[in-house]
C-alpha positions, 0 to 999 in steps of 0.5 A: 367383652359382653359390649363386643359380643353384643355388637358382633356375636361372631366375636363370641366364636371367633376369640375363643377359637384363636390359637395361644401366642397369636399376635398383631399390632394396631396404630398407636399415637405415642404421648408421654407415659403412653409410648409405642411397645408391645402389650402381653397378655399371659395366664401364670403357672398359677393361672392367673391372668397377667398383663404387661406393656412394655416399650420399645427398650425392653422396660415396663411402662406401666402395672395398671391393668387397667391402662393396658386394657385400654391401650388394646382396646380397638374398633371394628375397623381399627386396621392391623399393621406391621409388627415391630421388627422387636415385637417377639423380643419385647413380649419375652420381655414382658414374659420374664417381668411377669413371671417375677413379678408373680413369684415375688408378689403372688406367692401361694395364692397368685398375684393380689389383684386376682380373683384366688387371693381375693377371695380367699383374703374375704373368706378368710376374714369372714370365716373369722367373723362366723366363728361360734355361729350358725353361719360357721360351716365345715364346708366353708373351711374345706373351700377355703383350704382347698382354694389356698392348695389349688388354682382355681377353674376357669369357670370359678374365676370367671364367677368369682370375679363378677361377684366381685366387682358387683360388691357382694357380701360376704356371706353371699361369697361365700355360699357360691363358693360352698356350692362351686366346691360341693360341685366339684366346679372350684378349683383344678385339684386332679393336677397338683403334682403337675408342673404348670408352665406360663402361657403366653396367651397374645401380644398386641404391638402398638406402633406409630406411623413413623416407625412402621417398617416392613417384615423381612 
C-alpha cells in the first residue's frame, strides 16, 4: 500500500472512497495451480480480514493470503476486462468457504493468522513470563481480557500488524496495547450485543483471453 501511494498519492484518496462489494476483473494467463476464477476480499463478523480464490467450479484454489495478493496485484495500466458471466456466483462461493472456515478455525479471537489472536497468543505468554515482576500490570490483564471479548478497531489492527511484522518484542507489544487500551483506541467495546454481519468488501475476477465474453 505505501509503495502505491507513494507512486500515485491520488490512490490514497481514491481506494478509501470506493464503495463495499465493488468488483472488476484483470487479464489472467492461467498456469497449473494458478487457474482463472475470482479473488474475494471480505472483513468476517469478527472483522478480520479474509481472502479467498476460488476457480471457475466454484473450489478454493489456494488459503495462502500471500499468493492471493499477488494474483491481484496489478499495474497502473493493467486494463479492466469483462467479468466472468459467474463472477457473482463465484464470490458467493468464496463468501460461504470464508464464513466456515472462520468459525471452525477462528473461534473467539478470529482466524489464527490475524492480528486479534496473535496478539493475544504473545501477550498472554508474556503476561505468564512477567508474572511476580515489576512488568506484571493490572492493566495488561484488562487489555488482555478486553482483546479476548471484543473485535479490535481498525486502527489497532492496523498498528498491531506493523508491529508485528517488524519482530517486536514482547514487552514493547504489550506497552502499545496498554496504551491503545488506556486511549480507549483498542478495540470496538460499545457493539457487543450487536450481531456483526460478513462484509463483502471486493472481488477481482481473473480471466484468460479465450474465456472473456461479453456482459449480457
Amino acid at each position: 500500500w505505501k509503495n502505491a501511494v507513494d507512486a500515485n498519492p491520488e490512490l490514497e484518496k481514491i481506494i478509501p472512497d470506493l464503495p463495499p462489494v465493488v468488483y472488476a476483473s484483470r487479464p489472467w494467463t492461467p498456469v497449473p495451480h494458478k487457474p482463472e476464477g475470482v479473488l474475494v476480499y471480505l472483513k468476517t463478523g469478527e472483522g478480520n480480514d479474509a481472502l479467498a480464490w476460488m476457480n471457475k467450479a466454484g473450489d478454493s484454489v489456494t488459503e495462502s493470503q500471500y499468493a492471493i495478493l499477488r494474483a491481484a496485484e496489478c499495474k497502473p495500466d493493467t486494463p479492466c476486462i469483462p467479468r466472468h458471466a459467474n463472477h457473482h456466483k463465484l464470490v458467493q462461493d468464496g463468501v460461504k468457504l470464508i464464513v466456515k472456515e472462520d468459525r471452525i478455525i477462528g473461534g473467539q479471537l478470529g482466524r489464527p493468522s490475524g492480528a486479534r489472536f496473535r496478539t493475544y497468543e504473545r501477550l498472554k505468554g508474556h503476561a505468564e513470563d512477567v508474572k511476580g515482576t515489576l512488568f506484571e500490570t493490572p492493566v495488561l490483564h484488562k487489555a488482555i481480557e478486553q482483546i479476548y471479548r471484543y473485535p479490535l478497531r481498525q486502527t489497532a489492527i492496523d498498528s498491531l500488524n506493523r508491529q508485528l511484522r517488524s519482530g517486536v518484542e514482547s514487552q514493547a507489544l504489550a506497552d502499545l496495547v496498554m496504551a491503545l487500551y488506556e486511549e480507549d483506541r483498542l478495540c470496538i467495546v460499545h457493539e457487543e450485543q450487536e450481531s456483526h454481519e460478513p462484509r463483502i468488501i471486493c472481488s477481482m475476477g481473473l480471466v484468460a483471453a479465450q474465456t472473456q465474453e461479453p456482459i449480457q
